[in-house]
Gaussian input, Z-matrix of N, CA and C with variables (Angstrom, degrees):
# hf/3-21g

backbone

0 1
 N
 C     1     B1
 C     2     B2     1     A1
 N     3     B3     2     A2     1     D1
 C     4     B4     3     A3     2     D2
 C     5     B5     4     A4     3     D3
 N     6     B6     5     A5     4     D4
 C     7     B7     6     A6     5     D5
 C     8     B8     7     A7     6     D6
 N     9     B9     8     A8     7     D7
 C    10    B10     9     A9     8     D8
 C    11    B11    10    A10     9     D9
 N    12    B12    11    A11    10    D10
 C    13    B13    12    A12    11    D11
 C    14    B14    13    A13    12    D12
 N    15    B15    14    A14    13    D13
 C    16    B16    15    A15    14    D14
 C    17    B17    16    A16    15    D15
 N    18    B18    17    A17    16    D16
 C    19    B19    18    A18    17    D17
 C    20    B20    19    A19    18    D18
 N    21    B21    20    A20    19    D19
 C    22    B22    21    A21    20    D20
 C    23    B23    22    A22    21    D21
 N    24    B24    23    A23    22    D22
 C    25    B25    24    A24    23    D23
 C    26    B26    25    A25    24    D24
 N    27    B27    26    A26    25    D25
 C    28    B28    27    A27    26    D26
 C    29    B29    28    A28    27    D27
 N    30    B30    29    A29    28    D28
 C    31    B31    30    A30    29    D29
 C    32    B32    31    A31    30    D30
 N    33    B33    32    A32    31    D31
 C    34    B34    33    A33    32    D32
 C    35    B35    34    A34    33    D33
 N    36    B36    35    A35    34    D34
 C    37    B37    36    A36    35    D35
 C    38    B38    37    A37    36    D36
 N    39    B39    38    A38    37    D37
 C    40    B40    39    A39    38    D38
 C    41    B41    40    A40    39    D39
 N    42    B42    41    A41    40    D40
 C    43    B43    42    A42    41    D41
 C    44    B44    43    A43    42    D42
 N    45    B45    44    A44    43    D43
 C    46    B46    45    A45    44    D44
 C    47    B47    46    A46    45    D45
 N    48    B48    47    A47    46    D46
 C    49    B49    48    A48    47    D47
 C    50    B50    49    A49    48    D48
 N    51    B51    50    A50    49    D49
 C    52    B52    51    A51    50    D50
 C    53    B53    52    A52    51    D51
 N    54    B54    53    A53    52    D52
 C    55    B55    54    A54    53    D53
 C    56    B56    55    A55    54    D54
 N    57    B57    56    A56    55    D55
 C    58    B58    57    A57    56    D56
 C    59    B59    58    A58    57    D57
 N    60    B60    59    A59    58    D58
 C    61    B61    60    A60    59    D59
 C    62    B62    61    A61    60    D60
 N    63    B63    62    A62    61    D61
 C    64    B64    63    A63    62    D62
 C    65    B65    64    A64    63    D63
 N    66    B66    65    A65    64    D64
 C    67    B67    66    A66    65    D65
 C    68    B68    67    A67    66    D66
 N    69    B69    68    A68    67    D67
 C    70    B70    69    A69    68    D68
 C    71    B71    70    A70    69    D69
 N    72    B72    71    A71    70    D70
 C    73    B73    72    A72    71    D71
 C    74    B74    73    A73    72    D72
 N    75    B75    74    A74    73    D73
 C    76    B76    75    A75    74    D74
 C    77    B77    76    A76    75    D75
 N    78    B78    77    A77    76    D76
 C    79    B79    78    A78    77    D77
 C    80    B80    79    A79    78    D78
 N    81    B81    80    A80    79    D79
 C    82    B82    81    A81    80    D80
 C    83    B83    82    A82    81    D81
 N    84    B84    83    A83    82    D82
 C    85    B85    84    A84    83    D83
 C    86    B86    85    A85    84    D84
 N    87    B87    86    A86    85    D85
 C    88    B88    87    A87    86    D86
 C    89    B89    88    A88    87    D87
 N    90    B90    89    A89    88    D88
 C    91    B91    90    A90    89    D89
 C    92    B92    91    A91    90    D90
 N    93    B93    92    A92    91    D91
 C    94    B94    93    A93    92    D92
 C    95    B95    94    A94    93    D93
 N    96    B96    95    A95    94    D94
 C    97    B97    96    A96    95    D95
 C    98    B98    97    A97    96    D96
 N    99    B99    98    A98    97    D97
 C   100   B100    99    A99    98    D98
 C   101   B101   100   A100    99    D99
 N   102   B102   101   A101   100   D100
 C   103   B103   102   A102   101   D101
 C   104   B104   103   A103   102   D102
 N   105   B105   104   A104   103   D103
 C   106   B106   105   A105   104   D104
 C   107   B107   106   A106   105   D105
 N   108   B108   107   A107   106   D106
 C   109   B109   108   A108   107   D107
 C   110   B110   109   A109   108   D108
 N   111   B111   110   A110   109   D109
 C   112   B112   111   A111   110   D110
 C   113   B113   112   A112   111   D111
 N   114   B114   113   A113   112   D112
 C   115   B115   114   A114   113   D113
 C   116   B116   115   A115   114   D114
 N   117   B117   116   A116   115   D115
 C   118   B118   117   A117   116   D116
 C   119   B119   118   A118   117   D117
 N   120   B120   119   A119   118   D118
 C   121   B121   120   A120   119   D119
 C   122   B122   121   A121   120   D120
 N   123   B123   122   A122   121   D121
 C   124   B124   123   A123   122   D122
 C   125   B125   124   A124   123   D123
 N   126   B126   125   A125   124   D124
 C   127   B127   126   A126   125   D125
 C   128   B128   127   A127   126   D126
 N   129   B129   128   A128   127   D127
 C   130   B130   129   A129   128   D128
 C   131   B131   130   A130   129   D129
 N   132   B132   131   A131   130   D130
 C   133   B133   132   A132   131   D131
 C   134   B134   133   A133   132   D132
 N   135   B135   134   A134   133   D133
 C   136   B136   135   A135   134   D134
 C   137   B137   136   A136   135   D135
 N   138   B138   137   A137   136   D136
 C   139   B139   138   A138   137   D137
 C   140   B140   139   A139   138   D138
 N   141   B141   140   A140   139   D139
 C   142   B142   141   A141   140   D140
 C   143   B143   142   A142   141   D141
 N   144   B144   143   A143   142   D142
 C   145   B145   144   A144   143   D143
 C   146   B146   145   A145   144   D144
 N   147   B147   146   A146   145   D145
 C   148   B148   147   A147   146   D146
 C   149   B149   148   A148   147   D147
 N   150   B150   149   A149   148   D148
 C   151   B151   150   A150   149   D149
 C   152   B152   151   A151   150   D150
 N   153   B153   152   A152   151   D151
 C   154   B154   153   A153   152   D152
 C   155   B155   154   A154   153   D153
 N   156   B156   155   A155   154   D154
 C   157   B157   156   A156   155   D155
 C   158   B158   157   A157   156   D156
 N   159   B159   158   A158   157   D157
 C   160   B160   159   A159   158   D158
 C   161   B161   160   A160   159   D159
 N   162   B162   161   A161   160   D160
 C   163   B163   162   A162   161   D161
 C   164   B164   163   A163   162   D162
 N   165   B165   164   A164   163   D163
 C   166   B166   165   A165   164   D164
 C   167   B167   166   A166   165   D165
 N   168   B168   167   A167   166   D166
 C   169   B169   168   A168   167   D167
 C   170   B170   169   A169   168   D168
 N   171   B171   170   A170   169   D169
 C   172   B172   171   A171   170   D170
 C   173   B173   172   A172   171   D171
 N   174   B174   173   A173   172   D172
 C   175   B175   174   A174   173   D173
 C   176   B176   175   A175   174   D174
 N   177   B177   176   A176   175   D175
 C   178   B178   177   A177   176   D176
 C   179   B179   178   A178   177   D177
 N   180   B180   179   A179   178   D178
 C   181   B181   180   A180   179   D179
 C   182   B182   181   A181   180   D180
 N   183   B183   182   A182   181   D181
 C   184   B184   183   A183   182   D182
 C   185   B185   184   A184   183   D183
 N   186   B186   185   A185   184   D184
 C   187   B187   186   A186   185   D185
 C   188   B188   187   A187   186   D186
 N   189   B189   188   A188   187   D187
 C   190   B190   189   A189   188   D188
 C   191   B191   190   A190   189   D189
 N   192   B192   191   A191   190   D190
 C   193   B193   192   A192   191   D191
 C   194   B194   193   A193   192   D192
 N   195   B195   194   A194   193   D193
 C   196   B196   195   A195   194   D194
 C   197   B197   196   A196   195   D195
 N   198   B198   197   A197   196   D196
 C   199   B199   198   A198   197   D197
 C   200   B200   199   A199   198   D198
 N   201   B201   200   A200   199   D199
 C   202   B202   201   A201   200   D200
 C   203   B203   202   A202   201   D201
 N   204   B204   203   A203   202   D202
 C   205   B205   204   A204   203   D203
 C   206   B206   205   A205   204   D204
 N   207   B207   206   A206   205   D205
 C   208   B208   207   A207   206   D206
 C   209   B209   208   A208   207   D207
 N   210   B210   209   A209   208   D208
 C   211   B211   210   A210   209   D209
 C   212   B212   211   A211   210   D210
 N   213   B213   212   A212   211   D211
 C   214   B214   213   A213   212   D212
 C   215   B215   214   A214   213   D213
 N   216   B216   215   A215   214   D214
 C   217   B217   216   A216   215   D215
 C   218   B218   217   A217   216   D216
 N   219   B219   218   A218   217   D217
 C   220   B220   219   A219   218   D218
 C   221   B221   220   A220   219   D219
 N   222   B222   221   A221   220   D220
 C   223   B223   222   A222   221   D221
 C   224   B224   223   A223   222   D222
 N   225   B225   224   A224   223   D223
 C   226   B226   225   A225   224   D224
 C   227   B227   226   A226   225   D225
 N   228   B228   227   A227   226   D226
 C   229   B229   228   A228   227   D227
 C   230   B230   229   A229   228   D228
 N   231   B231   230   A230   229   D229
 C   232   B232   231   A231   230   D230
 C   233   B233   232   A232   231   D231
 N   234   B234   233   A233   232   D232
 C   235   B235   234   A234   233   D233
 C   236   B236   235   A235   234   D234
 N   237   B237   236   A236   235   D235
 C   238   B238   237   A237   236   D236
 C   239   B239   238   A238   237   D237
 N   240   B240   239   A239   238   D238
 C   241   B241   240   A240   239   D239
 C   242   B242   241   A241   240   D240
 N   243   B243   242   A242   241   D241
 C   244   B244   243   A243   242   D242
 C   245   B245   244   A244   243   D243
 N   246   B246   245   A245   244   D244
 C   247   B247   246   A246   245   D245
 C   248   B248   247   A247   246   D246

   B1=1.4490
   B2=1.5186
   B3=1.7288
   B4=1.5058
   B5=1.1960
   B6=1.3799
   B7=1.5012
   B8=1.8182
   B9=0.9129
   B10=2.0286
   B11=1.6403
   B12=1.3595
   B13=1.8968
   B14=1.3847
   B15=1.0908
   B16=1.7834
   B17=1.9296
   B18=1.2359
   B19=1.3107
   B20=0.9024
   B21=1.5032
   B22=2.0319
   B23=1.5831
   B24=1.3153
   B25=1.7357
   B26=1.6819
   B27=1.4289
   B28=1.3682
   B29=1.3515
   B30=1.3178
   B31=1.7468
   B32=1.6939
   B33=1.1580
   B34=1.7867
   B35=1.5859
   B36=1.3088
   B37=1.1327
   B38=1.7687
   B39=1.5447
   B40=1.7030
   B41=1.5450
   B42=1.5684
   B43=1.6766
   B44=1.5074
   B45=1.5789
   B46=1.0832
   B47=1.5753
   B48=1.5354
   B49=1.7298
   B50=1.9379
   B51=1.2807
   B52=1.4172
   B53=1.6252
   B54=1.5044
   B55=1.2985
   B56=1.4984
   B57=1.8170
   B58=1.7648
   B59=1.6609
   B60=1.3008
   B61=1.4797
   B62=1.1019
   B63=1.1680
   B64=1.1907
   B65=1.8189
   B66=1.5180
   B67=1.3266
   B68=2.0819
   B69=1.5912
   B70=1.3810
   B71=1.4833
   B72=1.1754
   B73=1.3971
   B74=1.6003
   B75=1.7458
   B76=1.3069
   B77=1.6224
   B78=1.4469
   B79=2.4043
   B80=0.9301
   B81=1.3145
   B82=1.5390
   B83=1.4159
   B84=1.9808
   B85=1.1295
   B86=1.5610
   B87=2.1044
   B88=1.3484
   B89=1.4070
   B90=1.3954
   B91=1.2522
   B92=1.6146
   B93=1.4787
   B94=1.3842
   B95=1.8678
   B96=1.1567
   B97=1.5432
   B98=1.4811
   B99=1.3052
   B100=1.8536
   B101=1.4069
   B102=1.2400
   B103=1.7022
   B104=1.2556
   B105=0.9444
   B106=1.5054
   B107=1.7907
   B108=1.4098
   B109=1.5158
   B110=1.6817
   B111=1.4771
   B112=1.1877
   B113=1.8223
   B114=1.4537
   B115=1.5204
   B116=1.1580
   B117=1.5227
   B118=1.4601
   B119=1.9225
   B120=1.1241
   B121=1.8472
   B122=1.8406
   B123=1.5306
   B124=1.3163
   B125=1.3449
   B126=2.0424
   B127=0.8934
   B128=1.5571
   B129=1.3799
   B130=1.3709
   B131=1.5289
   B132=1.3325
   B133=1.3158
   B134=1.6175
   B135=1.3429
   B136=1.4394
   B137=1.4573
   B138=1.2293
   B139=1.6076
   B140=1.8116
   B141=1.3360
   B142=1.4521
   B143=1.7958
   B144=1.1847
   B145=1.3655
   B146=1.6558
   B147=1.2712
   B148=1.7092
   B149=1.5305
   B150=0.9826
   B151=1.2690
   B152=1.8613
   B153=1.0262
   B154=1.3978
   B155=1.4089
   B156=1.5402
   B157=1.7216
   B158=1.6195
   B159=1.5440
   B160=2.1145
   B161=1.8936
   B162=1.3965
   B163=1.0838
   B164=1.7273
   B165=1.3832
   B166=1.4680
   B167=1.4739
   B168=1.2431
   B169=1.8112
   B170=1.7507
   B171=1.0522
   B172=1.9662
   B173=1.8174
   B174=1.7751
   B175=1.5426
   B176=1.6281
   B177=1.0562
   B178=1.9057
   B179=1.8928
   B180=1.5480
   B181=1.1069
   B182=1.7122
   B183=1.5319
   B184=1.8180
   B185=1.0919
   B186=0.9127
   B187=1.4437
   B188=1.3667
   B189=1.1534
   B190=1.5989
   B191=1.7412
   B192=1.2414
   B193=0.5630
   B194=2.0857
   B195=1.0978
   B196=1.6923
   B197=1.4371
   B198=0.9680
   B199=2.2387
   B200=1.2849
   B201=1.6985
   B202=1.2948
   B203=1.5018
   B204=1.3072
   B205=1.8309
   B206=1.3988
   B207=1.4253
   B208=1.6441
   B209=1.7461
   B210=1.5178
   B211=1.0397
   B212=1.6533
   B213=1.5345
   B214=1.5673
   B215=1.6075
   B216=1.2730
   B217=2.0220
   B218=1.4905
   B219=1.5942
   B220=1.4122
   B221=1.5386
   B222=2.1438
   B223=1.5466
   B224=1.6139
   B225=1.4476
   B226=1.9055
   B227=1.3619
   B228=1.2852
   B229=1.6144
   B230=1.5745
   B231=1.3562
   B232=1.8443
   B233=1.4517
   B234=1.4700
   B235=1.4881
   B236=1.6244
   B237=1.1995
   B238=1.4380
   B239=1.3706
   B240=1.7888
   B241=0.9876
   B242=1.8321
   B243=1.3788
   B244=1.6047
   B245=1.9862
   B246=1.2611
   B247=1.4368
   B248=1.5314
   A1=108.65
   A2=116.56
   A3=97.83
   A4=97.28
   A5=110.28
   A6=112.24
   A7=86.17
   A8=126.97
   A9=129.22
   A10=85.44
   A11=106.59
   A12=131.01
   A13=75.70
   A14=125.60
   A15=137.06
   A16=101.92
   A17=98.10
   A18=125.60
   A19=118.94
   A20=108.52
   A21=130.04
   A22=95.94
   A23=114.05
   A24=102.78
   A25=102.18
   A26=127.64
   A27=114.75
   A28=110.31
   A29=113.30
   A30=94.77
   A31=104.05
   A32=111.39
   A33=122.94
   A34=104.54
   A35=116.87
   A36=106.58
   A37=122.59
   A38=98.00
   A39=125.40
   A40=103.79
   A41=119.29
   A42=86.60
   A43=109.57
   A44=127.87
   A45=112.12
   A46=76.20
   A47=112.18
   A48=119.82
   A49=101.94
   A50=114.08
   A51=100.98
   A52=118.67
   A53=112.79
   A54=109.65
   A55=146.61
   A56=78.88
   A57=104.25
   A58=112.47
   A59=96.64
   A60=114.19
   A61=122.40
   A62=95.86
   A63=142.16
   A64=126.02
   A65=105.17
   A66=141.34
   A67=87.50
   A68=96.97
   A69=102.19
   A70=122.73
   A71=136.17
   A72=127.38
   A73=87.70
   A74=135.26
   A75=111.37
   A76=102.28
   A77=94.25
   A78=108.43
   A79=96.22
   A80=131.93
   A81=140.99
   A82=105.69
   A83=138.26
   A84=136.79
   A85=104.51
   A86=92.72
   A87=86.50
   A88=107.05
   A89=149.05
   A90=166.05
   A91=94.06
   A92=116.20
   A93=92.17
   A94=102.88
   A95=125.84
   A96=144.41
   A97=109.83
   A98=114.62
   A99=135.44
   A100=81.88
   A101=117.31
   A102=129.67
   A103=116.59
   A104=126.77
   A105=145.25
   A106=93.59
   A107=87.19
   A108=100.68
   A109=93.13
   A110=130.43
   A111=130.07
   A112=105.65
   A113=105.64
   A114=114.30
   A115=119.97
   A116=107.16
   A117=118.63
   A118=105.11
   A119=105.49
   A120=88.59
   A121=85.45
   A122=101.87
   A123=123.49
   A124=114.43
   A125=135.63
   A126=100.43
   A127=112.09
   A128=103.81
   A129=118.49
   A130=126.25
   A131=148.06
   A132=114.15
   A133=74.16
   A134=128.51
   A135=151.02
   A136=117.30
   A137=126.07
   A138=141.74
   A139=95.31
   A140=131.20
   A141=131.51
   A142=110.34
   A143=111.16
   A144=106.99
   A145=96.18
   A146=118.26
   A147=117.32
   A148=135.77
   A149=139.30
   A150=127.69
   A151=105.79
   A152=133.19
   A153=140.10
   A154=102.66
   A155=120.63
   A156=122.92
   A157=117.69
   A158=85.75
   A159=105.79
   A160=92.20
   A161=93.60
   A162=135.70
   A163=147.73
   A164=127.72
   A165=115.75
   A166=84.35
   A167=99.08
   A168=99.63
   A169=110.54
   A170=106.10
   A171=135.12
   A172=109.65
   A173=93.22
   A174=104.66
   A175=98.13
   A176=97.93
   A177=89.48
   A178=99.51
   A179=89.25
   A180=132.30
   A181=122.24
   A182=91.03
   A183=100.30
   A184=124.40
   A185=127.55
   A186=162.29
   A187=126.82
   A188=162.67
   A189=173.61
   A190=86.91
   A191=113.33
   A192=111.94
   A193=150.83
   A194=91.49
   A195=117.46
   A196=111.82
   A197=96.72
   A198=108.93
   A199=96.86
   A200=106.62
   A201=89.27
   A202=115.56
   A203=109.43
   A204=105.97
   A205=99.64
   A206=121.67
   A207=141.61
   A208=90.05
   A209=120.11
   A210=124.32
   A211=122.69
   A212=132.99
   A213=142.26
   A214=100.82
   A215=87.11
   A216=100.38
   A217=84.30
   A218=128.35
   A219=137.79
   A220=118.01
   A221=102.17
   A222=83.81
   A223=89.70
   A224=110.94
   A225=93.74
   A226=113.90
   A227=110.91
   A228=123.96
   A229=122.13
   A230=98.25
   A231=120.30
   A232=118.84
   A233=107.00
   A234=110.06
   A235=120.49
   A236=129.90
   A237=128.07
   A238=114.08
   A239=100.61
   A240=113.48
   A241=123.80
   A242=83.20
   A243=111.04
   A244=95.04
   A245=120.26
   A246=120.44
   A247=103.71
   D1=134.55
   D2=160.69
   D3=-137.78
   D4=178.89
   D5=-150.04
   D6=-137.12
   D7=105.64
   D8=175.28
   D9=-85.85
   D10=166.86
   D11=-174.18
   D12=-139.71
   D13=131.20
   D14=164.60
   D15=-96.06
   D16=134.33
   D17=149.03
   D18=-138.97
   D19=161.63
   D20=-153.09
   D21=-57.91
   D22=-29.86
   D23=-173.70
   D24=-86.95
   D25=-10.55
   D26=-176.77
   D27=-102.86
   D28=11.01
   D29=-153.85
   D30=-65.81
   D31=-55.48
   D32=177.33
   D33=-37.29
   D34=-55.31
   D35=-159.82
   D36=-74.94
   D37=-32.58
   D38=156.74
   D39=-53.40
   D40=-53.50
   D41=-161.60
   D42=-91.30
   D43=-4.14
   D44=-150.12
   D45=-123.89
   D46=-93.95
   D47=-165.11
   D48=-36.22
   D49=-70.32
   D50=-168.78
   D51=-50.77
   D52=-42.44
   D53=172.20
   D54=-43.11
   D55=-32.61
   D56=164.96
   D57=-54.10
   D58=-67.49
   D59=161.65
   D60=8.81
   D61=-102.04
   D62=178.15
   D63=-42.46
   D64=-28.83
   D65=-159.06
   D66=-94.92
   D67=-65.70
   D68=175.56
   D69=-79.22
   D70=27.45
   D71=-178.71
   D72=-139.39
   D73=-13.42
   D74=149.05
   D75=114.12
   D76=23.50
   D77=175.20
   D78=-74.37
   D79=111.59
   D80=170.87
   D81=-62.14
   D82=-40.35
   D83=178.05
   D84=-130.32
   D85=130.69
   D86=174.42
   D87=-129.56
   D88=124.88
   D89=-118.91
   D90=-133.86
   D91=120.32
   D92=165.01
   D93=-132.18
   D94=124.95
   D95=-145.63
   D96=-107.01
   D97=90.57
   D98=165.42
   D99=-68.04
   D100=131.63
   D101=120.86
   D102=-80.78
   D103=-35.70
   D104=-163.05
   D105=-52.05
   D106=-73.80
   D107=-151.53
   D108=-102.30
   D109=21.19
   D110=148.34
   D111=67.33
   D112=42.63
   D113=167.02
   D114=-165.49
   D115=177.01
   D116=-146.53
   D117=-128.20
   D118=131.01
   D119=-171.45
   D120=-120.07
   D121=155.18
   D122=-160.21
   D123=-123.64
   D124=80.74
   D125=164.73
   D126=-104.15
   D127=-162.27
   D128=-169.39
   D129=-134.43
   D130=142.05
   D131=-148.94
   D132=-120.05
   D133=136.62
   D134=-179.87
   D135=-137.61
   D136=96.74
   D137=167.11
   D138=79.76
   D139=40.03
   D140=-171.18
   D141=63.96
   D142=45.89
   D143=167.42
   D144=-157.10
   D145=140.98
   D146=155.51
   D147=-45.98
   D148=121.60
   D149=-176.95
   D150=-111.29
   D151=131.81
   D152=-153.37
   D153=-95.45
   D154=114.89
   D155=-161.59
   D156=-92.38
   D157=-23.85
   D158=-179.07
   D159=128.36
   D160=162.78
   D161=142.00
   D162=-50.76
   D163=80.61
   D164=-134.96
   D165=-121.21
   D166=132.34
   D167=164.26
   D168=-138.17
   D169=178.45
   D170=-158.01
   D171=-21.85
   D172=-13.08
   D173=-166.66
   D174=-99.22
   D175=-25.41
   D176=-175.30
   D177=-89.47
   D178=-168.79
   D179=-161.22
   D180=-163.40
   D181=77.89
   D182=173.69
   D183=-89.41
   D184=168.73
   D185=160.81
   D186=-55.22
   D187=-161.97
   D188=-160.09
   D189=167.49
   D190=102.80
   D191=150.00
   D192=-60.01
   D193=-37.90
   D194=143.25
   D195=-37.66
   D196=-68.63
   D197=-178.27
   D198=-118.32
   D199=108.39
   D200=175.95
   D201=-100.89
   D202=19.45
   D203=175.68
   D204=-76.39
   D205=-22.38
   D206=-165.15
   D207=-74.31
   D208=111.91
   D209=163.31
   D210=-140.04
   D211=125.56
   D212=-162.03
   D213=-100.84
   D214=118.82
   D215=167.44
   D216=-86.75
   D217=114.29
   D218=160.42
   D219=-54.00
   D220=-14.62
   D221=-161.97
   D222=-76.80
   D223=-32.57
   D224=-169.17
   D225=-100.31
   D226=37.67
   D227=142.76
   D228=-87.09
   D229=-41.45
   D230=169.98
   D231=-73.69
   D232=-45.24
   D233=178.70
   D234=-5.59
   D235=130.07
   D236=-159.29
   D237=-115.76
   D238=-13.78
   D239=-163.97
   D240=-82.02
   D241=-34.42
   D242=154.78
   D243=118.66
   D244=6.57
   D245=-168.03
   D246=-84.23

C-alpha cells in the first residue's frame, strides 16, 4: 500500500507518472491525499490494472483495504481544529 499527500507541485506527477508506477511494479492500494480539499481517492490494483473505489472525505469512514479490520474516520484525520 502507499499512501502520496498531494501538493500543488505534485499533483501531475502523483496522479499520472507515479500511478503508472505503481500500477506496474504490482501496489495492490494506492491512496492519494488532498489536504486542500479534505479527501482521499481510492484505487485498487485488480488483474494488473487499478480499479477506481471513490472519493472519501471528513464524513466517511474507510477501510484499508489490505487490512480490512484497519479502518480511518477521515473526520479526525481532517479535523481542522487541531483536537
Amino acid at each position: 500500500m502507499i499512501i502520496e499527500v498531494l501538493s500543488p507541485s505534485s499533483i501531475k506527477m502523483d496522479h499520472w507518472n507515479k500511478y503508472r508506477l505503481y500500477e506496474k511494479a504490482g501496489v495492490k492500494e494506492y491512496w492519494l491525499v488532498d489536504p486542500i480539499n479534505q479527501a482521499v481517492e481510492v484505487h485498487l490494483l485488480v488483474s494488473a490494472h487499478y480499479e477506481f473505489q471513490g472519493v472519501f472525505t471528513e464524513e466517511d469512514t474507510i477501510s484499508v483495504h489490505i487490512l480490512p479490520e484497519l479502518t480511518l474516520d477521515l473526520y479526525e484525520i481532517f479535523d481542522s481544529d487541531g483536537s
